[in-house]
N, C-alpha and C positions, 0 to 999 in steps of 0.2 A: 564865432565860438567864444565863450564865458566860462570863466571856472564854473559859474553853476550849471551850465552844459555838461561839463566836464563829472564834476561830484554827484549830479543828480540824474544824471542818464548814463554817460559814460563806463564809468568805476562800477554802478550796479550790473550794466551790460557785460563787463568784463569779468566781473564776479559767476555770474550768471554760464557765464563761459566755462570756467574756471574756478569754481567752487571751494578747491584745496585750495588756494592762494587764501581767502578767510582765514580757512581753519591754519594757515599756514602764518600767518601776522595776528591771531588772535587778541586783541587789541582795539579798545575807543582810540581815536585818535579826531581831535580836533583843528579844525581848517580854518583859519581868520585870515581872511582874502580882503587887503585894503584897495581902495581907489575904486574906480566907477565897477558898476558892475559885481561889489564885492559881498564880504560878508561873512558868517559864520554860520558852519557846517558839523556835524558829528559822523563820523564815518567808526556805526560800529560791529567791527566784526567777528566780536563774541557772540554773534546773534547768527539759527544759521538762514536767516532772510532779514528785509526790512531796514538795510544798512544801516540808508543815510536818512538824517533826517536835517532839516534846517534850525540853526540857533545851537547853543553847544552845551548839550546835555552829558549827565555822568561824568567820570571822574576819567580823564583820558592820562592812557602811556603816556601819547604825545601827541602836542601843537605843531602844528605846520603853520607858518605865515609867510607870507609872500604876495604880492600884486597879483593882482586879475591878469596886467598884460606880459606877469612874467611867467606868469604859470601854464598860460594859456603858449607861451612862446615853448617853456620846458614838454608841453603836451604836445607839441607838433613838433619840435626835435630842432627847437630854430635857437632853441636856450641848452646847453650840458646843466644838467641840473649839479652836476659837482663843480660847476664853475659857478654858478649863482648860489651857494650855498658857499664858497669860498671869497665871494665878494660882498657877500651880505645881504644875498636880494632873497634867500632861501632858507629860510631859520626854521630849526626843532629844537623843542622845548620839552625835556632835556633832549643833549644829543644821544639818542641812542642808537648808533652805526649799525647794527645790527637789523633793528627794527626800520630803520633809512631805507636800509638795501631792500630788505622786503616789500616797502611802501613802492619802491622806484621799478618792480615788477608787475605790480598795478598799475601804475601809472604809464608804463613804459610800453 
C-alpha cells in the first residue's frame, strides 16, 4: 500500500460510503507526500464528486505533509496519528484542530 493507494482509491471509496463526511469537512485540503512513492494530491471536498485529483490545485484550508511510510503506517493503525503529529512526522498547515479531527474520520 502507497499514499496514492490511499488518496486515490481509498478516501473516494470511503467518501463514496459515507458521503456526509464531504459535506461534513467541506474543504480543499492539499497532501504533499515526501520520499518514494510520494507526492502531491488535492482532496476536494466542496465538490459533491470528483474529489481527488493529482498535483495541488485551488486554494486549500489545509496542507497535510507527511511521508509515504508514515502515512501509510497512520492508515493501517501501526502509527497514532496524534503521536506523529506531536513528533513532527504529521504537519497541517495551518493547524486547524477542528478541521484535523474531521480529516482523521476519513482517514480512520
Amino acid at each position: 500500500m502507497t499514499a496514492q493507494d490511499i488518496i486515490e482509491t481509498e478516501i473516494p471509496a470511503a467518501l463514496k460510503q459515507k458521503p456526509e463526511l464531504a459535506k461534513e469537512i467541506n474543504a480543499i485540503i492539499h497532501f504533499d507526500i515526501t520520499g518514494d512513492n510520494g507526492g502531491k494530491w488535492t482532496v476536494d471536498l466542496t465538490k459533491p464528486d470528483n474529489w481527488v485529483t493529482k498535483g495541488a490545485e485551488g486554494t486549500p484550508k489545509m496542507t497535510v505533509s507527511v511521508s509515504n511510510d508514515d502515512f501509510v503506517k497512520i492508515r493501517e493503525k501501526k502509527l497514532n496519528a496524534q503521536m506523529a503529529a506531536m513528533q513532527g512526522k504529521l504537519k497541517f498547515k495551518p493547524m486547524d484542530m477542528g478541521l484535523a479531527m474531521k480529516l482523521a474520520k476519513l482517514l480512520g
